[in-house]
N, C-alpha and C positions, 0 to 999 in steps of 0.2 A: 585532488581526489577526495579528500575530506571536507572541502565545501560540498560537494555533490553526495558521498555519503551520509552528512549532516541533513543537508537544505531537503532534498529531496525525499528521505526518512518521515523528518518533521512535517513537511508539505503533506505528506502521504497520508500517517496518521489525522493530523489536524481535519484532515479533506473528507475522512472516511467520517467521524465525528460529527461534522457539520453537514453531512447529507442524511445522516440520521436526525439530527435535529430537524434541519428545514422540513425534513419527511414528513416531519412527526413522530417517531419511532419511539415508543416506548422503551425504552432498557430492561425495562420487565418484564415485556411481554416477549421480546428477541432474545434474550438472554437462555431463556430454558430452550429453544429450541435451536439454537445456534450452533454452527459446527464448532469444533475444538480450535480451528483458525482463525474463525471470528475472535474466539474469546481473547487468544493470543493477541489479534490486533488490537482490540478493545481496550485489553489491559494496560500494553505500551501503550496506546494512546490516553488513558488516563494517568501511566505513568509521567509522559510529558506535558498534560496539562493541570498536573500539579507544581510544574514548575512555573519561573519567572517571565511570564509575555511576555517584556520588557526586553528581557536575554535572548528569548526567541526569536523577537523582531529583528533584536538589531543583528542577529547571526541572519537572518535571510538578508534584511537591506545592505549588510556589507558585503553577500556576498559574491563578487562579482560574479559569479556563474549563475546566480537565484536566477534570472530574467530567463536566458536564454534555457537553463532545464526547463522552469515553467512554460515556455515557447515547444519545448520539446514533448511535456506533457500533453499537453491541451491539443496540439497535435496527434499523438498519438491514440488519445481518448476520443475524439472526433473519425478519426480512423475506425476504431473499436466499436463504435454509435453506427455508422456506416455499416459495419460487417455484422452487427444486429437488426437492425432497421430490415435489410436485407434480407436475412435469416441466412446470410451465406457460409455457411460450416466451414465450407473448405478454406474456404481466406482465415477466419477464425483459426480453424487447427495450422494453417501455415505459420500465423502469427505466433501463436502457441509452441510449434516445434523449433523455429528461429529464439525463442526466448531458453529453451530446452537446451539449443544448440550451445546459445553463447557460455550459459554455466556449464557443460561439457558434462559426461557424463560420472566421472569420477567425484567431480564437486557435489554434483546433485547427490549421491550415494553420498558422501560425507553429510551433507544437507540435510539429509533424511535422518539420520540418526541424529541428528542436533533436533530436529523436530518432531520426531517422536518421544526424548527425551520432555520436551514442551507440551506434547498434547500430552501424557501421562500428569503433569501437572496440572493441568486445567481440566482434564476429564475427573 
């Protein structure tokens, strides 16, 4: 479970980072106008690319779960591409209320207060 809570974390942030790059994306210029959940991701992800590549790496190449979550990714991002391309809302919101579903709704209420806590510091 903590391979998958690490690997996938890491992947996540790192991903969101380098599609800003490749974009182009100025940090200056997205920055002011960014939601308070961007900034959040932003931040961990420059918290973890202060850290050691090197550590990084080898916690995804060891871990035996790295391949098949990214297999799980890349699927479900393709997925996600599909129900845009589309413009098909309703698969979107199903997809949406399934992910709603799985954290249940008491989590989410706990969730929210850990993340409001979060955007007050970044707003």
């Amino acid at each position: 479970v903590v391979a998958y809570g690490q690997g996938l974390t890491h992947n996540l942030l790192w991903l969101m980072t380098a599609v800003l790059k490749q974009r182009n994306i100025k940090l200056e210029e997205i920055i002011p106008v960014s939601s308070p959940l961007f900034r959040i991701l932003l931040s961990l992800s420059g918290r973890m690319l202060q850290g050691d590549a090197g550590l990084y790496g080898e916690l995804q190449i060891d871990n035996e779960h790295a391949l098949t979550m990214l297999d799980t990714l890349e699927d479900l991002l393709r997925g996600l591409k599909k129900k845009i391309a589309r413009g098909d809302l309703s698969a979107f919101s199903q997809t949406f209320s399934s992910a709603r579903a799985y954290i249940g709704d008491a989590r989410l209420k706990e969730l929210a207060v850990q993340s409001e806590q979060l955007v007050k510091v970044v707003s």
